[in-house]
C-alpha positions in Angstrom: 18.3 1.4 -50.6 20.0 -1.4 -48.4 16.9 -1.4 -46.0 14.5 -1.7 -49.5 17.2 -4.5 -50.7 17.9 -6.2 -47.3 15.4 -9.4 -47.7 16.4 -10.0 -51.6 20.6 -9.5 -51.9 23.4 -10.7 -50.2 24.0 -13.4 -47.4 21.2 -15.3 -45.2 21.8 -14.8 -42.1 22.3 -17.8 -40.1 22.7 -18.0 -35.8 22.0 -20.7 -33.2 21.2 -21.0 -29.6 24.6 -20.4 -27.7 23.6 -20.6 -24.3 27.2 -21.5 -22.3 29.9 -21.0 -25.0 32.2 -17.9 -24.6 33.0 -16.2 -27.6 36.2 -13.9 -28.2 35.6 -11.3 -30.9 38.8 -9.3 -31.7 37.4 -5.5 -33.3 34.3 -6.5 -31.5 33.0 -2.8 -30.6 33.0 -1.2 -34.0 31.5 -2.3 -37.3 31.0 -6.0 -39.0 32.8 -7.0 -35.4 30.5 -5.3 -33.3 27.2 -7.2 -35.0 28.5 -10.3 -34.6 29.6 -9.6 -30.5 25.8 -8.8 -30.8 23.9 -11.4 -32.4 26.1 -13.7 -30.0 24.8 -12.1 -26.8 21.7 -12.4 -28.0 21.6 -16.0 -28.8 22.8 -16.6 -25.0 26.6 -16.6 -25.6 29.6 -15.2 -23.1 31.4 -12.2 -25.3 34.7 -11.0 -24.3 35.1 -7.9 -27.7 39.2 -7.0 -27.8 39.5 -3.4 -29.0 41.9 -0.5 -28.6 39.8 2.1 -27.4 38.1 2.2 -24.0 35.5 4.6 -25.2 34.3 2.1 -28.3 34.1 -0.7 -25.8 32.0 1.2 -23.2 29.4 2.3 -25.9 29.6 -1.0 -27.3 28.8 -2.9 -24.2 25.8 -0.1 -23.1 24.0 -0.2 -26.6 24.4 -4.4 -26.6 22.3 -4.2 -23.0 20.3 -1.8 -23.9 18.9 -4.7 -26.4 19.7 -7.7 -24.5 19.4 -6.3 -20.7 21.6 -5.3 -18.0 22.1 -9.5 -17.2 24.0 -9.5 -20.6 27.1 -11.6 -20.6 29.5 -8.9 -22.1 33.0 -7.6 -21.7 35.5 -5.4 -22.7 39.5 -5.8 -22.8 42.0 -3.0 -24.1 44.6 -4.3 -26.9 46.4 -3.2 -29.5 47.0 -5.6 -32.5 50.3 -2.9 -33.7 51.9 -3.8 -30.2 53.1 -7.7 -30.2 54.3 -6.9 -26.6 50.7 -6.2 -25.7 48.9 -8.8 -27.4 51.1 -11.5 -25.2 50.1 -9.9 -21.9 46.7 -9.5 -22.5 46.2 -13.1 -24.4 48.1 -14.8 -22.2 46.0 -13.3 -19.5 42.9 -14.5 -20.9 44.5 -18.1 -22.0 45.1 -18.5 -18.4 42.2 -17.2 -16.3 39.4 -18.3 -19.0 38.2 -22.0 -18.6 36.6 -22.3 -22.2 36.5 -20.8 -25.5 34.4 -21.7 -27.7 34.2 -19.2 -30.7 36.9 -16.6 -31.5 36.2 -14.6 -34.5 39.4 -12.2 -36.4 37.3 -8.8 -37.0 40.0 -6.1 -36.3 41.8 -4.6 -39.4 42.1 -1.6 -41.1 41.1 -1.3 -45.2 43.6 0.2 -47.9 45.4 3.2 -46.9 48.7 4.9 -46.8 51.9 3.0 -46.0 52.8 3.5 -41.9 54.7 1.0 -39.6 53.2 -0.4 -36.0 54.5 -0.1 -32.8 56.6 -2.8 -33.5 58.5 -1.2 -36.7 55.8 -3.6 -39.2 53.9 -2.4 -42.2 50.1 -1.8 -40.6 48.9 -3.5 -43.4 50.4 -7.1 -42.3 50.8 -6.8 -38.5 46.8 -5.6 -37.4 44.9 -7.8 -40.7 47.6 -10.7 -40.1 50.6 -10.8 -37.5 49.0 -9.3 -34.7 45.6 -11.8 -34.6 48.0 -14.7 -36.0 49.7 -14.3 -32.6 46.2 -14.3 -30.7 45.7 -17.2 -31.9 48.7 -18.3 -31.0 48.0 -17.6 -27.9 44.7 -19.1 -27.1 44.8 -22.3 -28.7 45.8 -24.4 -25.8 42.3 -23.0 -24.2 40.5 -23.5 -27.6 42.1 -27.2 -28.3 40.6 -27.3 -23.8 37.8 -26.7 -25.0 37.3 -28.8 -27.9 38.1 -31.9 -25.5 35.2 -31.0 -23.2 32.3 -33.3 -23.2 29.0 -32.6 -25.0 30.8 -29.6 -26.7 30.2 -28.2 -30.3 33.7 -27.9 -31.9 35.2 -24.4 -31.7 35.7 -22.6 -34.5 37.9 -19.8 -35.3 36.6 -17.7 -38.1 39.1 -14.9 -39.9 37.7 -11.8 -41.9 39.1 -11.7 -45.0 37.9 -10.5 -48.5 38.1 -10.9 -51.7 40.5 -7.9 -52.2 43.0 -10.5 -51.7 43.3 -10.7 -55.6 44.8 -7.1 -55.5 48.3 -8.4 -53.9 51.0 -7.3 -55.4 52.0 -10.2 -58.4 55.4 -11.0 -57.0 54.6 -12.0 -53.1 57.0 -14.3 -51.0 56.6 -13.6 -47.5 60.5 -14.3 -47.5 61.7 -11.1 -45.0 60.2 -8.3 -42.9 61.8 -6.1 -45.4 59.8 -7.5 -47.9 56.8 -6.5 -45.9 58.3 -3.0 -45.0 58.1 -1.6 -48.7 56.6 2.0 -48.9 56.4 1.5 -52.5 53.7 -1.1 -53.0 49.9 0.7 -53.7 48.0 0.9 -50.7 45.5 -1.4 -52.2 48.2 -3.6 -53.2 49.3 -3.5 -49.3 45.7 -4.6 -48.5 45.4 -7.4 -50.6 48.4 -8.5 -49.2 47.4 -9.0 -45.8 43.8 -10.5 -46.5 46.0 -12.4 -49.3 47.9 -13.8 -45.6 44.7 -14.8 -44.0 43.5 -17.2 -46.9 46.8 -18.8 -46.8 47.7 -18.8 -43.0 44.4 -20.9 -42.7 44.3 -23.6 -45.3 48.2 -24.0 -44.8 49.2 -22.9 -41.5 46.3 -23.4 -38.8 44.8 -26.5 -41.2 48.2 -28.3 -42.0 50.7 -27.6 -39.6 48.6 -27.5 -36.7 45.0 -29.0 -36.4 45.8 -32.1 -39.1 48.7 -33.1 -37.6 47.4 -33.0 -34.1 43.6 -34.7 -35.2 42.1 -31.8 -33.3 38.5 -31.2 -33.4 38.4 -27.6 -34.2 37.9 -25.7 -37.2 39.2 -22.6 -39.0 37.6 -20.2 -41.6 38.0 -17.5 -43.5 35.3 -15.6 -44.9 34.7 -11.9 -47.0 31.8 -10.2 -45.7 31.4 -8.1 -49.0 31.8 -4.2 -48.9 30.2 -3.1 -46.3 29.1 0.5 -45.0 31.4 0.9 -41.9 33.6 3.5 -41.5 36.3 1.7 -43.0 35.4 3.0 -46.1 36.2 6.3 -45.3 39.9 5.3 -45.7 39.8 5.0 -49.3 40.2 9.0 -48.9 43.1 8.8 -46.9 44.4 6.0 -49.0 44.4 8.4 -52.4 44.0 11.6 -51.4 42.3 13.6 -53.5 39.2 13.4 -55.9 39.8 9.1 -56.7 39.9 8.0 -52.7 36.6 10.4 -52.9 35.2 8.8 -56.3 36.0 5.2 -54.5 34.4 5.9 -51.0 31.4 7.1 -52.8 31.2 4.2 -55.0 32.1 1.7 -52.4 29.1 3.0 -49.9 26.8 3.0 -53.1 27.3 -0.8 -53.1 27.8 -1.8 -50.1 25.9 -3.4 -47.7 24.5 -2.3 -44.1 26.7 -3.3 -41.4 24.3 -6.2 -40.0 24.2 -7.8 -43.3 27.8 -8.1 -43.4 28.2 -10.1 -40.3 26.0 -12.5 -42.0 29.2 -14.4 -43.5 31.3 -14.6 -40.3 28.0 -15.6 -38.3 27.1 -18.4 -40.7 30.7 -19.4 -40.2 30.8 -19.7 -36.7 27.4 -21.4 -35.6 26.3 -23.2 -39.0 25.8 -27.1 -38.7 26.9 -27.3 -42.8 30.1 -26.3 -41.9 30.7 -29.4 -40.0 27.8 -32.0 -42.6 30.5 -30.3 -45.4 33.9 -31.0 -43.7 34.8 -27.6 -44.8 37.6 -27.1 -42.6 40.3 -23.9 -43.9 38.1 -22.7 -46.5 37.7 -19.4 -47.7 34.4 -18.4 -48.2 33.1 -15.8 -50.7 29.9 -15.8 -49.3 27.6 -17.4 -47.1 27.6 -21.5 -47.7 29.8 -20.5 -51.1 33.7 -21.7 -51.0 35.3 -19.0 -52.5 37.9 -19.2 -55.8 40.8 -18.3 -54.9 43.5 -16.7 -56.5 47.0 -19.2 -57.5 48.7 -17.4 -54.7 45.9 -18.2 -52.1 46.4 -21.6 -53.3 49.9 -21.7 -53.1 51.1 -24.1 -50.5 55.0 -23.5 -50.4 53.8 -19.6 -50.5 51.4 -20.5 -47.3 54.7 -22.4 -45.3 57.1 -19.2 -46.1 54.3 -17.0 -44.4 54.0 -19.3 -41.4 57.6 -19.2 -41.0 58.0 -15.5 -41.5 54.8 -14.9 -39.2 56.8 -17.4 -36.5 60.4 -14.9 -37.2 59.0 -11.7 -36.9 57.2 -12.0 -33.4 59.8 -14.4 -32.3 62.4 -10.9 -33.1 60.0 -8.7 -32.0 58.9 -9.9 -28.4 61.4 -12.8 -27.8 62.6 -16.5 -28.8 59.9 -18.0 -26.1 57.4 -15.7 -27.3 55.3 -18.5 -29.4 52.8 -20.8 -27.3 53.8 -24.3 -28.6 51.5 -25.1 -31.0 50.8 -28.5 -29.6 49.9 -27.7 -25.6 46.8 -27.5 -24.3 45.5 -26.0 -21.2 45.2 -27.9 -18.5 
């Protein structure tokens, strides 16, 4: 039905000639992440995907040049967004031997499911949807702010997967302690909601307030929800609730849901549309394609969005060392 649908529901899809920007696409061999590393290498860009599995990256990069040719401009680099330790060495490798970067897009998560702790002791949840790619950020903005210097040079954008599942936080939310965070007893959807809940606010009142306004950097950051979508995300919904509902919900969920190119379409319109920029819509979250989404009063919370920065700042800084932050206000040489 979604081939049938395709041309009449959901996003337009919206790319532009990217012929010398390099692109960073964390979850870029697998699903919604894996169409956009695509449609970028297609449109002429340098892709660097950032998964955890060698064999997803492999097939990733053979089926890309199998469309775009051997010539294709495509890598792949090993990281796990549960291991803090391992996304400093790897990003601080790239920070330093990269010379641009033009477009880095948030892709890697994992949907509702059962309560387990990362490497690093951390509810899932939080650390792969928020902490972990909060810290590769981190970590590549003195190349990205570079970059944005350079002359004749689109401004980068960083673009964050979210969704609108971010109204299914739990009510009571204040990012105050990791022990907050570390509670087996909140619903698995409820943990979910949380951490795309974290992304909403991390950009309008983290990346947007504390960081780009204050240093007049020409760089924007997004948010968008790419709708349900038919990857195999949705197959977590079983381990999630065991049992006949996670069964009743998959099923439902891949009934609705759109194909996996069509829900790129937000995060690609994001990252190459000129409206973005004729709009000034820097840190929104979008709902759709060219629609600012409405948040929830949480998502719009700005003392919530500082106690997350700081939190997000405590628990790496615990977890991998007090000189573990890039300072926010470098840029690469």
């Amino acid at each position: 039905m979604q081939s049938v649908l395709k041309p009449v529901i959901g996003p337009k899809k919206e790319i532009h000639d990217l012929s010398g920007r390099v692109a960073l696409i964390t979850g870029g061999a697998l699903g919604i992440g894996y169409e956009v590393a695509r449609a970028f290498v297609l449109n002429g860009a340098r892709v660097i995907m950032v998964n955890r599995k060698e064999e997803q990256g492999q097939a990733a990069i053979d089926k890309i040049k199998e469309e775009a040719g051997q010539d294709a401009k495509i890598e792949w680099i090993p990281c796990d967004m549960g291991n803090l330790a391992q996304i400093k060495e790897v990003f601080t490798g790239i920070c330093e031997r990269e010379e641009r970067l033009d477009l880095l897009i948030l892709s890697a998560g994992i949907n509702a499911n059962q309560y387990g702790e990362t490497h690093d002791k951390i509810d899932r949840h939080f650390q792969v949807n928020w902490t972990g790619q909060f810290y590769v950020c981190n970590l590549l903005f003195p190349l990205i702010r570079k970059t944005s210097k350079l002359p004749d040079t689109p401004a980068p954008r960083i673009v964050w997967e979210t969704s609108e599942q971010h109204r299914a936080a739990p009510k009571v939310v204040h990012f105050g302690s990791l022990d907050e965070i570390n509670n087996p007893d909140i619903d698995n959807t409820e943990l979910y909601g949380r951490s795309k809940l974290a992304i909403i606010l991390g950009v309008k009142y983290g990346f947007l307030d504390r960081v780009i306004k204050p240093n007049e950097d020409n760089i924007y950051v997004l948010s968008v929800h790419p709708g349900a979508v038919n990857t195999t995300m949705q197959q977590q919904w079983k381990d999630a609730y065991p049992g006949l509902l996670g069964k009743v919900i998959t099923t439902a969920m891949l009934a609705i849901g759109r194909d996996v190119e069509q829900g790129a379409f937000s995060a690609l319109w994001a990252a190459t549309s000129p409206e973005i920029e004729e709009q000034s819509w820097n840190g929104y979250y979008f709902s759709d394609s060219a629609q600012p989404g409405k948040e929830t009063s949480q998502a719009s919370d700005p003392t919530l969005g500082a106690s997350l920065w700081d939190l997000s700042h405590r628990i790496i800084q615990d977890k991998v060392g007090k000189d573990a932050i890039a300072d926010w206000n470098s840029s690469k040489a």
